[in-house]
KOLDREN-216935 format. One record per residue (C-alpha): y, x, z; residue in three letters. Coordinates in pm, whole numbers, plus 50000, padded with zeros to 5 digits. Each point is the difference from the previous one (the first is absolute). Example, Ala and Ser with C-alpha at 12.3 -4.5 7.8 and 13.67 -1.06 7.14 Angstrom:
<atoms>
495505123050780ALA503445013749934SER
</atoms>
This chain:
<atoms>
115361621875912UNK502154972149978UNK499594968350282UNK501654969650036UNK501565011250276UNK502235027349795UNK501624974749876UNK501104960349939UNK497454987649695UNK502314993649708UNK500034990549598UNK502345027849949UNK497405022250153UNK497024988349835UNK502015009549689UNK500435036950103UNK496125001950039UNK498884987050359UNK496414994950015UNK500254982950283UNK498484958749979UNK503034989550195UNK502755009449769UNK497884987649647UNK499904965250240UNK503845005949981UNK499774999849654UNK497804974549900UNK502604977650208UNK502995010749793UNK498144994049690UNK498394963750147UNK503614993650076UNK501805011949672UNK497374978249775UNK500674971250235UNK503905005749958UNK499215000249604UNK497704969549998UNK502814981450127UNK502795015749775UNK501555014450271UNK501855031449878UNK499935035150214UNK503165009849826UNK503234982349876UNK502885006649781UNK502355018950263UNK503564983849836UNK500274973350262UNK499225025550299UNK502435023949876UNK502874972849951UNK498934989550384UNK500485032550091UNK503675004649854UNK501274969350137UNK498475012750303UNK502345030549981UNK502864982949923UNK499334982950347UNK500715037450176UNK496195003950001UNK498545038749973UNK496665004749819UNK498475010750317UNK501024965050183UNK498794986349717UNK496755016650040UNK499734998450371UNK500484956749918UNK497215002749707UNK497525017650226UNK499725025649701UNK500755037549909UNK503065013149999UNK500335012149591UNK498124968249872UNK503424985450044UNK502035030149866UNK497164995149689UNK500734969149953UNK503795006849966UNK499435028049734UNK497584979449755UNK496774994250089UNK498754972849818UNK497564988950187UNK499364995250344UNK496764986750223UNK500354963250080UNK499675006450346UNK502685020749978UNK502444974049833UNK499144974350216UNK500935023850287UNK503275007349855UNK500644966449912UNK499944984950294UNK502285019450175UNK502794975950016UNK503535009749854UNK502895002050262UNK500955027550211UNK496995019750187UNK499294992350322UNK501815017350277UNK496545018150112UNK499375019549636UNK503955008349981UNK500135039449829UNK503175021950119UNK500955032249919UNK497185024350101UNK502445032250040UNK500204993350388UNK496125000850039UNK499825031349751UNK501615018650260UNK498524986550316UNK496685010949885UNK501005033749850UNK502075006150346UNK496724992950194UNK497995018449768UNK502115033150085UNK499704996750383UNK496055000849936UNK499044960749955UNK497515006449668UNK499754960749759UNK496315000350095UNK500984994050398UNK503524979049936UNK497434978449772UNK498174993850292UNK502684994650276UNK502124978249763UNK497234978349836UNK500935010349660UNK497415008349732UNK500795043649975UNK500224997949631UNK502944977450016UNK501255020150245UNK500005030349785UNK501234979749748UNK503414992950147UNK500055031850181UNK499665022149668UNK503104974149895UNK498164986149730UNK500724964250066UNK503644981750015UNK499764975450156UNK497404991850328UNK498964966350163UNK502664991550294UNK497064998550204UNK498755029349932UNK503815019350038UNK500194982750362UNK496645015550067UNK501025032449936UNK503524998950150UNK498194987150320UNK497355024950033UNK502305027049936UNK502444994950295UNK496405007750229UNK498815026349794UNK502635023149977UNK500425006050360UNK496065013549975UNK499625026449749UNK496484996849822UNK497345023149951UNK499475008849711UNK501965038649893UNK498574992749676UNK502194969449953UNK503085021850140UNK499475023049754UNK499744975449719UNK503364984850077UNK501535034549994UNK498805012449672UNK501134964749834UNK503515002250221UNK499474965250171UNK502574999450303UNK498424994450344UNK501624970550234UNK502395025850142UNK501565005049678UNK500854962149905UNK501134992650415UNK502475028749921UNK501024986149692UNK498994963849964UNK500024977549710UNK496105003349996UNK499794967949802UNK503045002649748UNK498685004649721UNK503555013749833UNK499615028650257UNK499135038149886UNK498145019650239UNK500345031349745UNK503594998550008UNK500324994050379UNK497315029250014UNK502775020649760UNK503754985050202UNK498065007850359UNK499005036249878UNK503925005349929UNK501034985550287UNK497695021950194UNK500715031749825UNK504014994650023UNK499244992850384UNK497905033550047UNK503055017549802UNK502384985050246UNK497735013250275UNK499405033349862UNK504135008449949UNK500894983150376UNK497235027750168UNK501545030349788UNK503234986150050UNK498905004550342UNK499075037049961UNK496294996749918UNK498035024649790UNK497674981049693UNK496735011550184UNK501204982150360UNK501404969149731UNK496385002649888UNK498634998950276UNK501914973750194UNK499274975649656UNK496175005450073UNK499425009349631UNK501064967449853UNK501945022649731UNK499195033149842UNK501385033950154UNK501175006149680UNK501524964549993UNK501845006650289UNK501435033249905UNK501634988849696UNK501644967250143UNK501445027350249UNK501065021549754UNK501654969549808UNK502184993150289UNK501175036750102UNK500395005449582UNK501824961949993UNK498274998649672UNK497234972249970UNK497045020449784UNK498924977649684UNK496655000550024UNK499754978749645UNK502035031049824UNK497845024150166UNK496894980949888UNK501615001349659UNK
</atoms>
C-alpha cells in the first residue's frame, strides 16, 4: 500500500494514479495556480525566438550549453532544444535564460577539456575505486561521474577537473576495494595510474594510448630479442633462455629467434602467415 512516506506528494504523481489526498492537494494547487496565471493573461509558454537568439549570442561569448544551463538553473538539453528548433519554450524557462547576462562566463562555471578527468577516473577505476564510492569521496553526483568516465562528455566544469586531479594524487597510493571495478577497467582496457606515471601526458588530449600500447609492445619485444641472442650468444640452451626470461615469451618463441641468429636469416613470419 502506498503512504506518504514512500514518497514526496506531487502533481506529476497524482497524474500517474496516486490515491493518496496529499498529492490531489498538489494538484488542485497547480490547477488554482494555472487559472490564476490565465485570469491575469499571464502566459505558461512563449514564442522561444528570443531565447534561442539569447542563447547564440551567448555562444558567441565562449559560453557551452552546459554553462549556460548551470547559469539558467535548468536541464541540460532544454538548451541544446532550443538550439535545434523548438518553438516554444516555458516562460520560466526564457526568463531564466534571459537573464543570464552576455559577456564571458564567470571564472567559477569555466568548462575545459574533460580528457584529463576521463582518465583519472578510469585509472582509479582499474586499481579497484568503483563510481558509486569516488561519488561519495569526491562529492560528485555518480551519474556524472560515469558520465565523464564512460568519455561521453567533452568538456567538464574546471571545478569539477580540479576535484578529480586532487583526489586522485591520495587515491592512487590506496588501491580500492572493489575486484569488480578492477575487472571492469580491464575488459574496457582503461590504463591504471602506473601506466600514465610511466608514460605521462594523462591530460593531452592529442595523445594515443593505443599506439603507445602498440610502439611499447615493439620496444619490448626487440628488447627481449636482444636479451634472448646475448644469453645464447653466451652458450645458453632455449629451455635455460626460457627459463631465465620467467615465461615472458613462448618456448617456441624463443627457439626460433635462436634459430634466426645461428641461420643469420630473420624468419618472415608475415610470408609464413601468407
Amino acid at each position: 500500500m502506498t503512504t506518504a512516506a514512500d514518497h514526496t506528494p506531487s502533481r506529476g504523481c497524482y497524474q500517474r494514479g496516486c490515491p493518496l489526498p496529499e498529492c490531489a492537494q498538489e494538484n488542485y494547487r497547480y490547477m488554482c495556480r494555472l487559472r490564476l496565471s490565465y485570469h491575469r493573461g499571464e502566459r505558461r509558454r512563449t514564442d522561444a525566438t528570443q531565447t534561442a537568439h539569447h542563447i547564440e549570442r551567448l555562444i558567441e561569448a565562449d559560453w557551452t550549453q552546459a554553462q549556460i544551463a548551470r547559469a539558467a538553473g535548468i536541464a541540460h538539453h532544454i538548451v541544446g532544444d532550443i538550439r535545434r528548433g523548438q518553438p516554444i519554450v516555458a516562460t520560466t524557462t526564457a526568463r531564466s535564460i534571459l537573464a543570464v547576462p552576455i559577456g564571458p562566463p564567470p571564472a567559477d562555471t569555466r568548462d575545459v577539456d574533460a580528457t584529463g578527468t576521463t582518465r583519472r577516473l578510469r585509472a582509479l577505476v582499474a586499481i579497484g575505486w568503483p563510481i558509486a564510492q569516488l561519488s561519495t569521496r569526491l562529492g560528485i553526483w555518480p551519474t556524472a561521474l560515469g558520465n565523464i568516465a564512460r568519455g561521453e562528455l567533452e568538456h567538464v566544469r574546471a571545478t569539477t577537473a580540479d576535484t578529480v586531479a586532487l583526489h586522485y594524487q591520495h587515491l592512487i597510493q590506496h588501491p580500492g576495494p572493489s575486484n569488480r571495478a578492477r575487472i571492469l577497467a580491464r575488459n574496457k582496457g582503461w590504463r591504471d595510474p602506473q601506466w600514465w606515471e610511466d608514460y605521462g601526458r594523462i591530460d593531452d588530449p592529442d595523445f594515443d594510448p593505443e599506439a603507445a600500447d602498440e610502439f611499447g609492445f615493439r620496444e619490448r619485444a626487440k628488447l627481449r630479442r636482444e636479451e634472448i641472442i646475448h644469453l645464447a650468444w653466451h652458450g645458453d640452451t632455449p629451455d635455460q633462455i626460457h627459463a631465465r626470461l620467467d615465461d615472458e615469451v613462448s618456448i617456441s618463441t624463443v627457439r626460433q629467434i635462436v634459430q634466426e641468429w645461428r641461420s643469420g636469416q630473420k624468419h618472415d613470419r608475415k610470408q609464413v602467415a601468407a
